[in-house]
Phi, psi and omega in degrees: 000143179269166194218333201297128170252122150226139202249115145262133171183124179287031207217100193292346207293309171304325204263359176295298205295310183298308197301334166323315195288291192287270194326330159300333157325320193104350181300143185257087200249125185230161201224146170205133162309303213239160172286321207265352164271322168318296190296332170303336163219048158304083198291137170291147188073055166310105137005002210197194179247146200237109169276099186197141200297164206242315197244120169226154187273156162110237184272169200238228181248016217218297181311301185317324166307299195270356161296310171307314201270357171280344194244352177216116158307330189253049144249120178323109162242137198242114214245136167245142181261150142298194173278324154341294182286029194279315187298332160291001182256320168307296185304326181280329173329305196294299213281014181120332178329167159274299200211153145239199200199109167272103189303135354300115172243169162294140168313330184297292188302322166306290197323301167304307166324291174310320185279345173281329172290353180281320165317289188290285174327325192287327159312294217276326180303294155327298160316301177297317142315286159328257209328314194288321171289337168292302193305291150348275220285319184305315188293309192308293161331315264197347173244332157275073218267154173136176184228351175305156181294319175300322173300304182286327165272253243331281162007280183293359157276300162341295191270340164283341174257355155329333212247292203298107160329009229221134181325159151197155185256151163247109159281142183169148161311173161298138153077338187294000178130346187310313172281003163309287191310311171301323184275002177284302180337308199267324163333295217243034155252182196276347171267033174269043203214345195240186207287169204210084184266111196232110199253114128302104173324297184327294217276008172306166116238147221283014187295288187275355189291338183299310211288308189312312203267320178263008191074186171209136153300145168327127181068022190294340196216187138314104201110325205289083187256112168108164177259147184230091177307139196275168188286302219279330161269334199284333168281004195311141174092344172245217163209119251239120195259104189256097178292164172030089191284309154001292174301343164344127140300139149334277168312326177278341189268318183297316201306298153335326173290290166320288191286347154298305160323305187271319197061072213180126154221162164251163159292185151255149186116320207265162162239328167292166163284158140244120179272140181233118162272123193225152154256171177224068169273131179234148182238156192200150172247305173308163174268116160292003179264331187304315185302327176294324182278008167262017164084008219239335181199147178284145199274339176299325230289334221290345203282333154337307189288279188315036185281337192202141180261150160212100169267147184250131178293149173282165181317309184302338177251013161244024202289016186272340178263012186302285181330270194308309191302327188274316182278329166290291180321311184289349188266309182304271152348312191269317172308348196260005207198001171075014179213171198269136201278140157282155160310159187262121179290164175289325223272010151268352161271345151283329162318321208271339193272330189260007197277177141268348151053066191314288179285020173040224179318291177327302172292344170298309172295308166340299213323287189287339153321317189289331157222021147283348164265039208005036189266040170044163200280170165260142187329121145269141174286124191270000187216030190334154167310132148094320206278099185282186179255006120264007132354296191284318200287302201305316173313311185298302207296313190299324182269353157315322195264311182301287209310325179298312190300299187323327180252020179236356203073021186094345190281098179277025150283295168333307186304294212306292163320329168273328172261001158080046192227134163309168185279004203244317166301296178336289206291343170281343206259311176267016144280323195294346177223017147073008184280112187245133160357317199292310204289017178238329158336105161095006174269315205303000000 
């Protein structure tokens, strides 16, 4: 339940006796004289409630009303009056106030006011919650694509650790995806207004990777002409994406380790500190602890890193998402070029569900690029290792039954009429592939 109160009243008398009142209550109560210092440290979303005298000098409770209600309409205000001011308190009522209070009143009667209005912030707070996460998941859905269980838990990790100060490693093949998944961590968290800094470790050499990440001063070294922000300061305030983490120099991993710790680098060259605010997402395709008892990466920094994990599956163990990934790209593609991408025959969309798909998305978008200009599919494995025919018929049957909900909207009778199957089948056939109705509603 919220508690938080704030008392406007120039009458030191008034705001002593309320807050006496309220904090015996339980109530978190902070007081201001003036309207305009009340509005100078107003927190957007507040939490509370605004308790405020209707006549004061300067702007006054009335004005003070209507500035709240221009930058949040759902924040409770509750005015207190003379007797005069009761038809002007009636008249700011119509225009949004919650209550007023005709001064003199009781601690009984404030109290019953405040807490229905507390009550009612607290609904619109909720809401406005409910509304901001439904909108996150939809925008995420729409970056993240697929539909596989795995694709959906990813998602929901996604937006829980979006919100969280806390390091994370990404695990994954080549092409699966990783630095997709790292700009979502900083999009759809509070640091997405500040810099989104994406380092491959690999593509460095290790002659310039000290100079690449901490910057330099004039002259630190030969060549260094002019002072140079470094990546890991040019992100202060965002977050800073170490691809093939792995590749890391040795020597460069303590220095990254200090400034995770401290959140403090020097340049090279330099003798002061600087303070950073950082996030850290690292990507990796090996287990960094395996590397570490191999001598190959330090075990603080990876347990550093490794505050929170994200594996990304490779494509061959998601292939129910082949299809919509084939179909987005190949759509993407065509658009750029002005013309409407061809369909997909079935029996090239059985190459596509059986292929193995070594280079993973990346090679999926190749794919669909290739044909959506019509330059034909590229040699596919029509049998991967390990991929049995029923394997394959099974892969098929599943996307066969997603394509229908998907283009019916969830309407099994439709579906049933399109593939010609009773209701009785359907329904075993979409227990058997983990396929539920609901998630497809409002998709065709």
């Amino acid at each position: 339940m919220l508690n938080s109160v704030i008392v406007v009243d120039d009458e030191a008398s008034i705001r002593t006796a309320v807050e006496q009142w309220l904090s015996l209550s339980g109530f978190s109560v902070q007081l201001f004289a003036r309207a305009e210092e009340c509005l100078a440290q107003l927190p957007r979303h507040f939490p509370g409630v605004i308790i405020s005298d209707v006549r004061m000098p300067g702007m006054d409770g009335l004005q003070l009303l209507e500035r709240v209600q221009t930058d949040d309409p759902d924040l409770p205000v509750i005015l207190l009056t003379g007797h005069g001011d009761v038809p002007m308190a009636v008249e700011a009522m119509r225009s949004g106030a919650y209550d007023f209070l005709e001064k003199p009143f009781t601690p009984q009667h404030l109290l019953g006011s405040l807490r229905r209005a507390l009550e009612k912030r607290q609904l619109v707070l909720e809401n406005r919650k409910l509304h901001q996460q439904a909108d996150l998941k939809s925008r995420l859905e729409g970056t993240l694509l697929g539909m596989s269980h795995g694709l959906q838990q990813l998602r929901r990790q996604v937006l829980e650790l979006a919100s969280l100060p806390v390091n994370v490693l990404i695990r994954g093949e080549t092409g699966s995806g990783k630095e997709r998944v790292a700009r979502c961590l900083h999009d759809f968290g509070p640091r997405a207004g500040k810099p989104f800094v994406a380092l491959n470790c690999a593509a460095i050499p290790e002659s310039l990777f000290e100079a690449e990440l901490f910057g330099h001063e004039s002259g630190a070294f030969t060549g260094a002409q002019g002072k140079r922000i470094g990546k890991l300061e040019y992100a202060n305030g965002g977050t800073v994406f170490l691809d093939e983490i792995e590749s890391m120099p040795l020597a460069q991993q303590a220095k990254l380790l200090r400034v995770i710790q401290e959140q403090k680098l020097e340049r090279l060259g330099a003798n002061q500190s600087i303070a950073v605010d950082l996030r850290i997402i690292a990507a990796t395709k090996p287990d960094l602890l395996e590397e570490a008892r191999a001598g190959r990466f330090r075990e603080d920094l990876a347990y550093r890193l490794n505050v929170a994990e994200l594996r990304l599956a490779p494509l061959r163990e998601r292939r129910e998402d082949i299809p919509l990934l084939f179909e987005h790209f190949a759509r993407a593609a065509a658009e750029k070029l002005g013309r409407a991408a061809p369909p997909l025959s079935a029996s090239q969309l059985a190459q596509l569900l059986v292929h193995d798909w070594p280079g993973n998305v990346r090679e999926l978008a190749n794919a669909a690029e290739r044909h959506a200009l019509g330059l034909g599919s590229p040699d596919l494995e029509v049998a991967p290792a390990g991929q049995s025919l029923s394997g394959q018929m099974e892969a098929f049957e599943a996307q066969c039954l997603r394509a229908a909900l998907r283009q019916h909207g969830g309407e099994i009778k439709a579906v049933m009429e399109a593939l010609q199957l009773p209701r009785r089948t359907l329904n075993e056939k979409m227990q058997r592939h983990g396929l539920v109705r609901e998630d497809f509603i409002g998709r065709e």
